[in-house]
N, C-alpha and C positions, 0 to 999 in steps of 0.2 A: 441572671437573665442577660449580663450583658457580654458575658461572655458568649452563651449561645448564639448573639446577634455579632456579636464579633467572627465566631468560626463559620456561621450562616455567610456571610460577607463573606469571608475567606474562599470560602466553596464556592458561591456564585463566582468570582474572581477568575476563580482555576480552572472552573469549566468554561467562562469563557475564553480561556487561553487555548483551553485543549479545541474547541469548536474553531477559532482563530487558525489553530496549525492544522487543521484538517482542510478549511477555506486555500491556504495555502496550497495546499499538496494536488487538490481534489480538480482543479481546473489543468492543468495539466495532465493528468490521470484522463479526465474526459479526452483531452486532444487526442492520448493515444490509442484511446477505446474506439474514437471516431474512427481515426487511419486504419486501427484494424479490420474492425468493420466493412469497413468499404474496399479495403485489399480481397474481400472473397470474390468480391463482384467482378475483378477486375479479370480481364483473358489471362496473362499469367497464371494466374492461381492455379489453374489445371494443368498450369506445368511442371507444375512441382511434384517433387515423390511424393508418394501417400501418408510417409513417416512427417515430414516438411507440412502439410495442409495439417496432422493430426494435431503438432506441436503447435502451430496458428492457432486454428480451433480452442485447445486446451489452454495456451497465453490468454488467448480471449476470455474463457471464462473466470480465469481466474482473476484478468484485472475486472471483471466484473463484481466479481470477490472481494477484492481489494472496496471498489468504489463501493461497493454496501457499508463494509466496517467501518470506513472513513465520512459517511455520512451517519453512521449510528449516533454518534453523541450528540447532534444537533437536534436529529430527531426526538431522540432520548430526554434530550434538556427541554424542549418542546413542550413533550406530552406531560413532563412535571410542571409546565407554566412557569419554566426558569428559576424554579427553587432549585439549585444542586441539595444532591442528599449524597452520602458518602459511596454509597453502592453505584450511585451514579457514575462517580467520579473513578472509581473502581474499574467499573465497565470500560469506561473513556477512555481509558489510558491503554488499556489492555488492547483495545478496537485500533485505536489509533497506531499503537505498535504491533499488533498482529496483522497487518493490513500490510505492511511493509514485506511480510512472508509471501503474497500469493501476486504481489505487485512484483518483487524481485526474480520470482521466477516465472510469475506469466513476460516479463521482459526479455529473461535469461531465453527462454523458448524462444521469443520473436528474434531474438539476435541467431537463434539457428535456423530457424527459416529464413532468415534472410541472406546468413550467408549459404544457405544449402542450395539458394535460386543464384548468389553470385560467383559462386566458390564450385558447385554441383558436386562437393566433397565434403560426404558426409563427415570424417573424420576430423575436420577443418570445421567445420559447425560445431558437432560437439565440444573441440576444444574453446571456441568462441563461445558457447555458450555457459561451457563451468567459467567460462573468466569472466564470465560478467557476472554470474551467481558469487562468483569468490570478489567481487568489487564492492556489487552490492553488500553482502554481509561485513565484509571488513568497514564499511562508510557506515552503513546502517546500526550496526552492532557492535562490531568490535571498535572501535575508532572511539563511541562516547566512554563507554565499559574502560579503557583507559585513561580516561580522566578522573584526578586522585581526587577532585573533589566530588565526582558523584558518586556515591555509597551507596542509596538507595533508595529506591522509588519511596515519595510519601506516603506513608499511610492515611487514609479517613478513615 
């Protein structure tokens, strides 16, 4: 029994780490959801090529994406009244790093629409925009994966 009160503690612990690093990410996330947001309204926006408003639009939804997955484990931990159960913690981790996929490239988009309004060359966008898709995944992804001590995600 005491073991189970042991790994029960363990769990509560870890999820609240994962809710912790989500608190982190997730207000910043809103600032850029805000700016996007409000960039439609603005005169501009109808200046832009149709490809340029599409890629906005689409960034937008997806950091909307993003802030779903990055608020799921809190919610998650929630509706269990703060027991982590391992499936939880399962979920968490997954949400928490799959969120970083539709964040990196709803960003990567907004970095072409905004050089496509400062540059008005699209070929100049695009390249700006895989370079930040190729920043992000080298930071996000590739950067931890080369550290010798991390092997592999916990299991519960």
């Amino acid at each position: 029994m005491d073991d189970q009160a042991s790994q029960q503690h363990k769990d509560d612990q870890e999820m609240r780490d994962i809710i912790e690093e989500a608190r982190c990410i997730l207000p910043g996330l809103q600032a850029v959801f805000g700016f996007q947001t409000i960039a439609v309204f603005n005169e501009r926006f109808t200046d832009l090529a149709a490809y340029a408003q599409v890629c906005h639009l689409v960034g937008l939804c997806l950091l909307f994406v993003a802030m779903g997955m990055l608020m799921t484990p809190a919610v998650y931990n929630r509706a269990q009244l703060g027991r982590a159960t391992s499936r939880m913690l399962r979920i968490s981790r997954k949400s928490i790093r799959g969120a970083l996929i539709p964040l990196a490239v709803g960003l990567s988009l907004d970095m072409l629409t905004v050089m496509s309004l400062a540059t008005d060359s699209l070929a100049l966008s695009i390249v700006a925009a895989v370079a930040s898709l190729l920043l992000f995944v080298g930071l996000w992804y590739l950067l931890p994966r080369s550290d010798p001590i991390q092997v592999t995600e916990p299991r519960s």
